[in-house]
FIPA-415078 format. One record per residue: z negated, x, y negated of N, C-alpha, C in turn. Coordinates in steps of 0.02 Angstrom, whole numbers, padded with zeros to 5 digits, always signed. Each point is the difference from the previous one (the first is absolute). Layout:
BEGIN
ZXYZXYZXY ...
//
This chain:
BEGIN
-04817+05519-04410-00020-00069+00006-00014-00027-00070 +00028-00059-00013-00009-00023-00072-00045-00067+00014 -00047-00011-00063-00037-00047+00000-00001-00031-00050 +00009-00073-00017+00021-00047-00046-00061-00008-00063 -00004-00013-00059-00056-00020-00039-00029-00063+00047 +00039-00042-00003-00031-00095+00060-00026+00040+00062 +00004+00052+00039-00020+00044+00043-00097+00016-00016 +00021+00042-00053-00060+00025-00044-00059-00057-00003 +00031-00040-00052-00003-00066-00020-00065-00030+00036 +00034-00026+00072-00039-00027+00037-00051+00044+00037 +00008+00045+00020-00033+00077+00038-00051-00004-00067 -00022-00009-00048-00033+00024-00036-00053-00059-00032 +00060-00059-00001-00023-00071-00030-00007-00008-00059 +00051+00016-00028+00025+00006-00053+00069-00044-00013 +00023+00013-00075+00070-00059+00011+00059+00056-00020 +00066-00029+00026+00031+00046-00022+00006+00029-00071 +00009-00048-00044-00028+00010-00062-00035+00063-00031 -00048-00017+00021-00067+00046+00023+00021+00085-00002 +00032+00004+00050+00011+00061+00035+00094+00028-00051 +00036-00051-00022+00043+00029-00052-00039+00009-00056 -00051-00008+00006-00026+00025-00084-00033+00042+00023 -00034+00023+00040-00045+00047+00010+00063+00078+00016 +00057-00007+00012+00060+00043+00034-00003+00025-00078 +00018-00048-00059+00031+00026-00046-00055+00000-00057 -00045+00015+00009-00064+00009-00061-00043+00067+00039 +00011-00003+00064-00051+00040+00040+00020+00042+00062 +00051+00027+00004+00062+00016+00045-00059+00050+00066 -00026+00034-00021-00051+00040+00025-00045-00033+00042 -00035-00053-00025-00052-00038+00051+00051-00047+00030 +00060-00019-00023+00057-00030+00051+00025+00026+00066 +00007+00069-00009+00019+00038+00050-00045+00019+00048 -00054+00001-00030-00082+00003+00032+00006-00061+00046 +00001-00048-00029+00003-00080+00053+00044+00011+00051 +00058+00022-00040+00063-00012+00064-00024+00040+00058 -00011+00046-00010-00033+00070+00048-00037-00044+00061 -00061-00031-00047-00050-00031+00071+00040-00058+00024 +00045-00055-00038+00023-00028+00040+00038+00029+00055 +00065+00029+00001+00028+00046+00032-00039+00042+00051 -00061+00011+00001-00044+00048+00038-00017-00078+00040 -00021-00040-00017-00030-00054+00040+00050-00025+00047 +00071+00002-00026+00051-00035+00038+00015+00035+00046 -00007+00071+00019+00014+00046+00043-00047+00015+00040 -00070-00026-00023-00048+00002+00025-00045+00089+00003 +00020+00030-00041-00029+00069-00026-00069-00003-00036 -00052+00037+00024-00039+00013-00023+00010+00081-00021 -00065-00009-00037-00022+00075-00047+00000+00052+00031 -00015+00004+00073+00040+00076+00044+00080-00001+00017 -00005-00058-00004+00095-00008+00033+00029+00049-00073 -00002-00025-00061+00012+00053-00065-00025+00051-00006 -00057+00013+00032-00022+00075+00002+00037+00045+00030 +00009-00029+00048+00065+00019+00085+00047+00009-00045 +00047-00038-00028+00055+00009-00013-00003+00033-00054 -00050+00008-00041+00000+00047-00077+00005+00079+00053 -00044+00014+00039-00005+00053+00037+00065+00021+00040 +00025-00013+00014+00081-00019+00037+00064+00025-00071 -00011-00049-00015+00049+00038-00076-00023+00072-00026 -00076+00031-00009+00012+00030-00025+00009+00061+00037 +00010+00000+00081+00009+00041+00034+00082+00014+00015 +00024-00064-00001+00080+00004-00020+00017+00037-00055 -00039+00001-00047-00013+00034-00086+00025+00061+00011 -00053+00036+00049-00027+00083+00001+00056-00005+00060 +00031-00019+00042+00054+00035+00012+00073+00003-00035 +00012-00042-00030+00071+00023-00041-00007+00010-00050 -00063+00035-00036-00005+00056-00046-00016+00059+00017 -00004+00006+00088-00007+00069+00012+00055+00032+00030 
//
């Protein structure tokens, strides 16, 4: 699922502007944003990622064993 900076933008209240400068001075706390927007749009909370961190890494430990 892809999410637009004007996406971000408004989800955050910010301008697009805003959020292309913050992508390319600060790529790290950009990706950080995108994350919670993206988590908000799917409607995921902090166990729903726990769940699924836990899920992957059990997929992990079987096709390395």
């Amino acid at each position: 699922m892809k999410v637009s900076n004007k996406e971000i933008a408004l989800t955050i209240r910010k301008t697009p502007s805003a959020i292309s400068y913050l992508k390319k001075n600060n790529n790290e706390e950009f990706l950080i944003v995108k994350l919670g927007v993206l988590c908000n749009k799917l409607n995921l909370d902090a166990d729903d990622l726990m769940a699924m961190h836990s899920l992957k890494n059990i997929e992990l430990k079987r096709v390395t064993s």
